[in-house]
C-alpha positions as CSV (number, residue, x, y, z in Angstrom):
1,X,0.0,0.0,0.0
2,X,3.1,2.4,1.2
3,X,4.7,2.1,-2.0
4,X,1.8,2.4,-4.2
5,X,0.7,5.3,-2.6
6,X,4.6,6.5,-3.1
7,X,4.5,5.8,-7.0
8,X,1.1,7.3,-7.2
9,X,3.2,10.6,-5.2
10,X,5.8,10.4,-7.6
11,X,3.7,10.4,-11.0
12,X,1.3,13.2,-9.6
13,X,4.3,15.3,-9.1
14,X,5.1,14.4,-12.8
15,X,2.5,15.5,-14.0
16,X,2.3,18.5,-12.0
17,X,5.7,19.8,-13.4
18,X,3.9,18.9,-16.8
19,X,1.4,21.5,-15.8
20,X,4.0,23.9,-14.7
21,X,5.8,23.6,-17.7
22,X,2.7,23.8,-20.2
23,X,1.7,27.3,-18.2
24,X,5.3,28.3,-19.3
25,X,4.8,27.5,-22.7
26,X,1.7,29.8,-22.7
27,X,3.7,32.4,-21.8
28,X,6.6,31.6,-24.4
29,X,3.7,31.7,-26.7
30,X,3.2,35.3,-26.5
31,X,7.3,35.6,-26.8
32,X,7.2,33.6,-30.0
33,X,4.8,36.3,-31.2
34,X,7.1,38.9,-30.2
35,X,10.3,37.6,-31.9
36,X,7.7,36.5,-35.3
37,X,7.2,40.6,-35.4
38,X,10.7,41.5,-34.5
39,X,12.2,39.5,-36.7
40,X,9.8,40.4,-39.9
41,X,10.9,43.9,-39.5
42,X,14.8,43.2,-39.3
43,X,15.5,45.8,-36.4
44,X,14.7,42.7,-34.1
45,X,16.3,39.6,-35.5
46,X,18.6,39.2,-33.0
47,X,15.7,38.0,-30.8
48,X,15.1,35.0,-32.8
49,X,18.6,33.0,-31.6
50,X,17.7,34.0,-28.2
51,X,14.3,32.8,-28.2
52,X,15.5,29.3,-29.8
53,X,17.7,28.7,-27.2
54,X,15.3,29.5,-24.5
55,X,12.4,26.7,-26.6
56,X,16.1,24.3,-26.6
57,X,16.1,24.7,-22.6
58,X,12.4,24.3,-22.1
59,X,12.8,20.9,-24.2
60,X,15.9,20.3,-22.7
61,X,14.1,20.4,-19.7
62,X,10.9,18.1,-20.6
63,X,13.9,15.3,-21.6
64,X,15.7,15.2,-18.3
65,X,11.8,14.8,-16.8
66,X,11.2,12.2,-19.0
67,X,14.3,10.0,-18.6
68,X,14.1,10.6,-14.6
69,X,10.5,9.0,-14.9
70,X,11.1,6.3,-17.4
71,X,14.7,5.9,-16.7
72,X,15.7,6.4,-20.9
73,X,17.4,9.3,-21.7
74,X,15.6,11.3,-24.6
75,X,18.0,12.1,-27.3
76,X,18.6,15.8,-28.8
77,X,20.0,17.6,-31.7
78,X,21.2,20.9,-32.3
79,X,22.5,22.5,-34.5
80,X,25.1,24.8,-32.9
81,X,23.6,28.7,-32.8
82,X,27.3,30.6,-33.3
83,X,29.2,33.1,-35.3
84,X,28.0,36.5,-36.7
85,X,24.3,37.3,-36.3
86,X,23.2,36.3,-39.5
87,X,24.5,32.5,-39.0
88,X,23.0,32.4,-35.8
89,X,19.7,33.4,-37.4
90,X,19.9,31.2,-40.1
91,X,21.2,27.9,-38.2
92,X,18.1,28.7,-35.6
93,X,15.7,28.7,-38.5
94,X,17.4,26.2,-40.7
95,X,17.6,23.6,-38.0
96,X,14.7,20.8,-38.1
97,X,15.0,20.3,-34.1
98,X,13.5,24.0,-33.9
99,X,9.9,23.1,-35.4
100,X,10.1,19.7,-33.9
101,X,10.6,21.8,-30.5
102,X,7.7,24.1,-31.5
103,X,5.9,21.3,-32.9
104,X,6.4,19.7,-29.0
105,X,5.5,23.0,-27.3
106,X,1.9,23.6,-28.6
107,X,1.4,20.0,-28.6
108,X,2.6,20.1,-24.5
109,X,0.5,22.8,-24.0
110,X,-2.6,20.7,-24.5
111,X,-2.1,17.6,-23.2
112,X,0.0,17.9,-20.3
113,X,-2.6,20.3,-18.7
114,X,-5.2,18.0,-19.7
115,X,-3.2,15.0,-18.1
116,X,-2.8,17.2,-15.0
117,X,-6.2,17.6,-14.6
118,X,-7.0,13.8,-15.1
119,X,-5.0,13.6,-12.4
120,X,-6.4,15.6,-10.3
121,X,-10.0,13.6,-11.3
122,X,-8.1,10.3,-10.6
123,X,-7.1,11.4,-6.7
124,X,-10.7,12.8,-6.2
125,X,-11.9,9.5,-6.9
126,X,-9.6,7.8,-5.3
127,X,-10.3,9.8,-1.6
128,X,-13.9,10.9,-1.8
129,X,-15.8,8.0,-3.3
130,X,-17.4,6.1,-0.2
131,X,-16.3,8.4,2.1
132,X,-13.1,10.3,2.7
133,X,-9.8,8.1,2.4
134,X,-12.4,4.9,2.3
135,X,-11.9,4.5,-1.3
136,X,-8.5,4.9,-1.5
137,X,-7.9,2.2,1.2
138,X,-10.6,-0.7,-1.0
139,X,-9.2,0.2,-4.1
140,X,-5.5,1.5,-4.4
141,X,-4.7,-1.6,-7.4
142,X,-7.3,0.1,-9.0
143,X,-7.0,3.9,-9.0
144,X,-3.8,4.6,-7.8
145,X,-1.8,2.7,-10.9
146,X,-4.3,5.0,-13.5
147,X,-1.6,7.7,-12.3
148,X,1.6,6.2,-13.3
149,X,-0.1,5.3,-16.6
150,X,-0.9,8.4,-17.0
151,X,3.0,9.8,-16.3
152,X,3.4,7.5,-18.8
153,X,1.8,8.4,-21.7
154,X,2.6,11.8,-20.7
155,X,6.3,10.7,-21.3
156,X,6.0,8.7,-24.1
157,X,4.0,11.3,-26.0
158,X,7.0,13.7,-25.0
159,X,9.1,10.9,-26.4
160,X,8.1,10.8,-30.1
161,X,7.7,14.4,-30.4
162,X,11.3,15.5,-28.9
163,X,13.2,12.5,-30.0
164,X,15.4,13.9,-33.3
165,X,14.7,12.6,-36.9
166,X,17.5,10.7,-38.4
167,X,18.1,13.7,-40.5
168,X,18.5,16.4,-38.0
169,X,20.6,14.1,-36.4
170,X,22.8,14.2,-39.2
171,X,22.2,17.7,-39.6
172,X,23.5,18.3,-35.9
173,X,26.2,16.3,-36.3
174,X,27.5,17.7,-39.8
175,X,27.1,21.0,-38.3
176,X,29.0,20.4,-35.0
177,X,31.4,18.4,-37.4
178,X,32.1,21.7,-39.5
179,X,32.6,24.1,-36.0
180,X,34.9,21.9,-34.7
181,X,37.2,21.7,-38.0
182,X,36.6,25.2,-38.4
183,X,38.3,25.7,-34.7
184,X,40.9,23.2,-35.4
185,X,41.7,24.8,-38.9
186,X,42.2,28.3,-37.5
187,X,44.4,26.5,-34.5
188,X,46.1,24.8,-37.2
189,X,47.0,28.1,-39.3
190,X,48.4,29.9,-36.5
191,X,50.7,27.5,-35.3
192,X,52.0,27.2,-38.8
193,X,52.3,30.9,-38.4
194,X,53.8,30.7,-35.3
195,X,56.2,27.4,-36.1
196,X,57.7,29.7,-39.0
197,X,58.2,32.6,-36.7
198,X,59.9,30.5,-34.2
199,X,61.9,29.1,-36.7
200,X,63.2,32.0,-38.1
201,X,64.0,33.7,-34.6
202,X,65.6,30.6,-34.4
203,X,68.3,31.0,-37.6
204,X,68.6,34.7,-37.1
205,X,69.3,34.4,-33.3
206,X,71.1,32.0,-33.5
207,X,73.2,30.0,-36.5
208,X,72.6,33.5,-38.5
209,X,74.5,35.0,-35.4
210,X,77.4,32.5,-35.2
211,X,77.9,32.7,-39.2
212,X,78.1,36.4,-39.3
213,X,81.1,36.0,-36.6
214,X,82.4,33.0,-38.8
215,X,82.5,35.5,-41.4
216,X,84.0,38.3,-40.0
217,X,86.7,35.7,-38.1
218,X,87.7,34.5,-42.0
219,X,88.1,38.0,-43.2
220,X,90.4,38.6,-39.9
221,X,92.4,35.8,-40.8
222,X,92.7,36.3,-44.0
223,X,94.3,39.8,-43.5
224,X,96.4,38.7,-40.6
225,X,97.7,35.2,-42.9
226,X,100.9,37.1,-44.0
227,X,101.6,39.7,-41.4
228,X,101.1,37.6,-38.4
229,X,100.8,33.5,-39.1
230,X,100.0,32.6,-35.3
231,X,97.3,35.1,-35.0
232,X,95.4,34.0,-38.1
233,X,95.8,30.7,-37.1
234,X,94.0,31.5,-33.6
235,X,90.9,33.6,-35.5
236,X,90.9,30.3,-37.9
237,X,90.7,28.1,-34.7
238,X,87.7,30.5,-33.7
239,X,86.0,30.2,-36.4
240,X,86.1,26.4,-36.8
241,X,84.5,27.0,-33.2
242,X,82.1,29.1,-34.6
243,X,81.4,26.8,-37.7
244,X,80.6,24.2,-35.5
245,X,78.3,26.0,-32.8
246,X,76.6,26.9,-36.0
247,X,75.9,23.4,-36.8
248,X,74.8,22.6,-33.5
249,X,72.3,25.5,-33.7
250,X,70.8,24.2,-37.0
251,X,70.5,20.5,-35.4
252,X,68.3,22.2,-33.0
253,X,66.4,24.0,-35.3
254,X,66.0,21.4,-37.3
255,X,64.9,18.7,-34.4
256,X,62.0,21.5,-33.8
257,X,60.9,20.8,-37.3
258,X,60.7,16.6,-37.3
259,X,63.4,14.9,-35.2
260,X,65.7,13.5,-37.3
261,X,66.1,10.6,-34.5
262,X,62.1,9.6,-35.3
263,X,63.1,9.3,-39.4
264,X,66.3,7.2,-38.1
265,X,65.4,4.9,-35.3
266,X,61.0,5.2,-35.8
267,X,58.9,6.6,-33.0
268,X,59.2,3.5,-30.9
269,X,63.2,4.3,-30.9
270,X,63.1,7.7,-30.3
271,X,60.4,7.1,-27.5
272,X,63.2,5.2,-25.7
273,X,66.0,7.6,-25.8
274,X,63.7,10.2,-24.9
275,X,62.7,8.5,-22.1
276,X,66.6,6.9,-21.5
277,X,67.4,11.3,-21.2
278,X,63.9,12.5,-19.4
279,X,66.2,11.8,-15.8
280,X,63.2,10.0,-15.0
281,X,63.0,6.1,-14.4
282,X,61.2,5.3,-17.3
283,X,59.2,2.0,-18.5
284,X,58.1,2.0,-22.2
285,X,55.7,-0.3,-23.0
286,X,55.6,-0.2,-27.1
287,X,54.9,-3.6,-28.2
288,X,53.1,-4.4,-31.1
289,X,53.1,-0.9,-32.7
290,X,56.1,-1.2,-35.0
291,X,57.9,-4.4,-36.9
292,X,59.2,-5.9,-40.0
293,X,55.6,-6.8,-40.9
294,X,53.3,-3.3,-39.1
295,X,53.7,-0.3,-41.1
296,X,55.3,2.9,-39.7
297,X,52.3,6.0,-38.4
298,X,52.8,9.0,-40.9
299,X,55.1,11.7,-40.6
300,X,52.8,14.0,-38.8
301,X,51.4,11.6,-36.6
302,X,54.7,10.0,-35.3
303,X,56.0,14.4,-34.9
304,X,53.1,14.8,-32.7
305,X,53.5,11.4,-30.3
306,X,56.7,12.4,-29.9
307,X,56.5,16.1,-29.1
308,X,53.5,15.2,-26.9
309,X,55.4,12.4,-25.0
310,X,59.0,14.7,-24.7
311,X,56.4,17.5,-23.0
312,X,54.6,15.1,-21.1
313,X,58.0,13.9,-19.6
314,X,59.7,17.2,-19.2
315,X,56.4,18.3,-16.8
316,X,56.9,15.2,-15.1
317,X,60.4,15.8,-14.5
318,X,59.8,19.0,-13.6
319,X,56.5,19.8,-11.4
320,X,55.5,16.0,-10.4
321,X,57.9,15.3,-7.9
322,X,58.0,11.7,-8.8
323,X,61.5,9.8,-10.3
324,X,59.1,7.1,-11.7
325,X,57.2,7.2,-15.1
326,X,55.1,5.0,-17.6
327,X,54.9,5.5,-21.6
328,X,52.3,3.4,-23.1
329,X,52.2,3.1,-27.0
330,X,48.6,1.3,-28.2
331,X,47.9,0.9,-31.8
332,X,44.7,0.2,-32.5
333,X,42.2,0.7,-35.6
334,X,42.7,3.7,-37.1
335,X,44.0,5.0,-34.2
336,X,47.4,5.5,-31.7
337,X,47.1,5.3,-28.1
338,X,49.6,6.9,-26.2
339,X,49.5,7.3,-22.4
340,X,52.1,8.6,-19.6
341,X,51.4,8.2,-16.5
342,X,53.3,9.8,-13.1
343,X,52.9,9.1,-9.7
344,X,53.6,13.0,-8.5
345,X,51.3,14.7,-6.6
346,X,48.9,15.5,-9.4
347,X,46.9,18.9,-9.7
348,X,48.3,19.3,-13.1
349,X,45.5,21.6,-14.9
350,X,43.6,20.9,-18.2
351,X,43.4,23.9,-20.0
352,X,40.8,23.3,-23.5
353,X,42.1,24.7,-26.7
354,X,41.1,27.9,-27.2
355,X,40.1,28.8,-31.0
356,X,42.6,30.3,-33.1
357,X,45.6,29.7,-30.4
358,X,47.7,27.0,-32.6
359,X,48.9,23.7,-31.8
360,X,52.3,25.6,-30.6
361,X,53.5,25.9,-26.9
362,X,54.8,24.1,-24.0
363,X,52.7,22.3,-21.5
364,X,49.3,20.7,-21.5
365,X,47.1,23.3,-23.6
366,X,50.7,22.7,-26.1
367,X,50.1,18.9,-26.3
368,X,46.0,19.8,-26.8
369,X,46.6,21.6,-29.6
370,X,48.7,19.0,-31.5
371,X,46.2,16.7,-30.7
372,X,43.8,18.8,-31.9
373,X,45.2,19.6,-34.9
374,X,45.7,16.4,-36.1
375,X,42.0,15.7,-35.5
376,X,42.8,13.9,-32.3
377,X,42.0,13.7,-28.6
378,X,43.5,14.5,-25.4
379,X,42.5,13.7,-22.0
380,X,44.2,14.2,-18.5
381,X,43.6,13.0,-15.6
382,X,45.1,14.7,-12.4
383,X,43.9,14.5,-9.3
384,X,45.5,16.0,-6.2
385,X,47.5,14.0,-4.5
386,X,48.4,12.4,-8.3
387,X,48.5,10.2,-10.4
388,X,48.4,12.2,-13.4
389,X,47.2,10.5,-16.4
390,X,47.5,11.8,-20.0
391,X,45.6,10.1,-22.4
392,X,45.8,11.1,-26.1
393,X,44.7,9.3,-29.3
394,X,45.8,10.3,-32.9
395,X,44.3,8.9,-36.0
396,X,46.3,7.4,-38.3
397,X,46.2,5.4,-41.3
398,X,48.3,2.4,-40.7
């Protein structure tokens, strides 16, 4: 008896909220109208994206109520309202999930007061017939259960009406699709812009700096070769010091590029020396990603494993406190696994990529933006008191 009357609570307050939320509608209604006007006569459009993201919440809403009482989440599809006014009004009004919303609201706005009511009937019946509470006690099997069913037709009529068609699913999805290579584009541009400006501050820093003096040393020497042998010998010593600091300089350079060690030795190699020179106690774990018979990851993808692993090693060495490490190497479908683990005293923060800031830099939000440019994923895990955990997967086309 306790728990039918409990389930009989809980679907009365179900429908309740139903009520609440159709009374809302009424009101968003008269907003609608608003925005129709504003919108119709320009000056106002910038209502509209406003108004569809309020109608997304209200649905939003109704879902969560729906998968609380039924215990299925309701699926949704948006198509993502940003950019310049203009695309925001015309993804709000090009999106099918918008008049399946609106198609929901006026629909909600009869039948969940009308459920309501019924439900009100139902308890009525339930405590008045034969005398107060008498009715309730001789037949709970019979009226109490008439208000869960109704909860649930009141959630599976909210069901079919907010549940996305296949093809605003793929509408959604194309659209988020687009704003994320968008995003990933512009980070992708600006750390090319900012790879060639590091490059060049590089050269003219400096092996530009070291040739100039290599230069000028040769002249020196070449003036000095008859009138004083020992001192010409010395500038020619100098610059042979100079020649080779020059070389070193372009090495570096050069490593910053692609790392001549991953074209020589493959990532798996150059994994291991990097984590052979981290000062770390390192354990590689690579098996099964390179061999006679596994082809090698591309160029690109091998350049950002290995950028991603030396960073994630150099914090490690640096802020976790901890003289142990892990580097995991997983190749799987389409994909590469790679995941470091420390056992420092976590708190390491994830910083998300912000649009437009390149895949360049140190640190985590450095190693996001590789990731991210490469269409991959990145994910850390850092709790206080540690381990940290970085977890990033790479396409690649084995």
């Amino acid at each position: 008896m306790r728990e039918t009357v409990h389930q009989a609570g809980r679907a009365t307050a179900q429908l309740m909220k139903g009520a609440g939320l159709a009374l809302v509608s009424y009101l968003y209604i008269a907003l609608l109208l608003f925005t129709a006007v504003a919108t119709a006569i320009v000056v106002g459009a910038g209502v509209l994206p406003e108004t569809v993201l309020l109608l997304r919440r209200m649905a939003g809403f109704k879902r969560r109520q729906v998968g609380a009482w039924s215990g299925k989440p309701v699926a949704e599809a948006y198509a993502p309202l940003t950019g310049e006014l203009f695309e925001r009004v015309r993804a709000a009004t090009r999106d099918p999930s918008t008049y399946r919303d609106l198609r929901w609201l006026f629909a909600h706005f009869g039948y969940g007061l009308v459920l309501a009511y019924v439900s009100l009937i139902v308890w009525s019946v339930g405590l008045f017939v034969d005398g107060v509470w008498c009715g309730l006690l001789k037949r709970p099997a019979v009226v109490l259960p008439l208000l869960s069913r109704l909860a649930d037709l009141d959630a599976s009529w909210s069901t079919v009406l907010l549940t996305p068609s296949p093809e605003a699913r793929r509408s959604a999805e194309l659209a988020e699709r687009v704003e994320e290579l968008t995003v990933t584009r512009a980070g992708a541009v600006a750390a090319h812009g900012a790879e060639l400006r590091r490059i060049e501050r590089d050269l003219h820093d400096g092996a530009q700096a070291r040739l100039v003096a290599l230069s000028m040393r040769v002249g020196l020497a070449k003036r000095a070769y008859d009138k004083d042998p020992d001192a010409a010998r010395k500038l020619l010593d100098d610059a042979q010091n100079q020649a080779e600091e020059a070389l070193t300089e372009l090495r570096h350079v050069v490593r910053g590029i692609h790392p001549p060690i991953l074209t020589d030795r493959g990532l798996v190699g150059a994994v291991r020396a990097l984590a052979a020179s981290s000062g770390l106690d390192v354990a590689v774990d690579a098996d099964g990603v390179e061999g006679e018979d596994l082809p090698r990851a591309p160029a690109a993808v091998e350049a950002a494993a290995y950028f991603v692993i030396a960073e994630a090693l150099t914090n490690a060495a640096k802020h976790s406190g901890s003289q142990r490490a892990r580097v995991e190497l997983i190749r799987t479908a389409g994909r590469l696994r790679i995941v470091v683990r420390d056992e420092g005293q976590g708190g390491a923060e994830t910083p998300a990529a912000a649009p437009g800031g390149g895949m360049g830099g140190s640190g985590l939000l450095g190693m996001r933006r590789r990731a991210a440019a490469l269409d991959g994923t990145m994910e850390v895990s850092s709790p206080v008191g540690g381990p940290t955990v970085i977890e990033v997967e790479l396409p690649c086309a084995w």
